[in-house]
N, C-alpha and C positions, 0 to 999 in steps of 0.2 A: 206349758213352758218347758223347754228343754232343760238339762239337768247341768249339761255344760256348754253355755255357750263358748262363740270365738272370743270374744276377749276376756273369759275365764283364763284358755289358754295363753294368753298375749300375758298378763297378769301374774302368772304361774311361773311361765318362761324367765319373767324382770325378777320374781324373786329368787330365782335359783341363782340367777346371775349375779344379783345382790349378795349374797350367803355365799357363793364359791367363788366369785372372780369368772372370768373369761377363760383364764389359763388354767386352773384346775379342771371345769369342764370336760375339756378331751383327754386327759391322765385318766378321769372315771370310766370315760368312755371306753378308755383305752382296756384297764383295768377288766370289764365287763367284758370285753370281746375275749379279750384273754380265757376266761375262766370260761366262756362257754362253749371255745374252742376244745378246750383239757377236757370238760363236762362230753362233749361230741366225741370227743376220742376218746375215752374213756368205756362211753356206752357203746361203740364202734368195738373196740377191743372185746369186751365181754362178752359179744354177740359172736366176732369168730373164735373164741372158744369154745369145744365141746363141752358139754358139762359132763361134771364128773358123775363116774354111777355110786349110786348107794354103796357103802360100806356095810357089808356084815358087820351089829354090834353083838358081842356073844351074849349067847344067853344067861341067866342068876340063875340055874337050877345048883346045887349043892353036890353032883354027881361027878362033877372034876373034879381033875386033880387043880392045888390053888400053884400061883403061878410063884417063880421061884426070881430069887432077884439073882 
């Protein structure tokens, strides 16, 4: 026996609709395109960035001089 049938879905569908309304629906919808548009350009942006190189961190040996404010 399948795990979900079709009118599992048909079911699923009526209770969302029940719990949000018709009109809230596509605000979520909307909502979600949204963010995984920002989430695309976002990861887009980072990608033409070079990365930065390593920073020199100095070394703790005791043989400088300590730094002065």
């Amino acid at each position: 026996m399948d795990l979900f049938a079709p009118w599992h879905l048909v079911i699923l569908i009526g209770a969302v609709l029940l719990l949000f309304g018709g009109q809230k629906i596509p605000e979520m919808m909307s909502g979600i395109g949204k963010g995984m548009k920002e989430f695309k350009k976002s990861m887009k942006d980072e990608d033409e960035k070079p990365a930065d190189s390593p920073k020199k961190i100095p070394s703790s040996d005791n043989k400088k001089e300590p730094l002065k404010d």
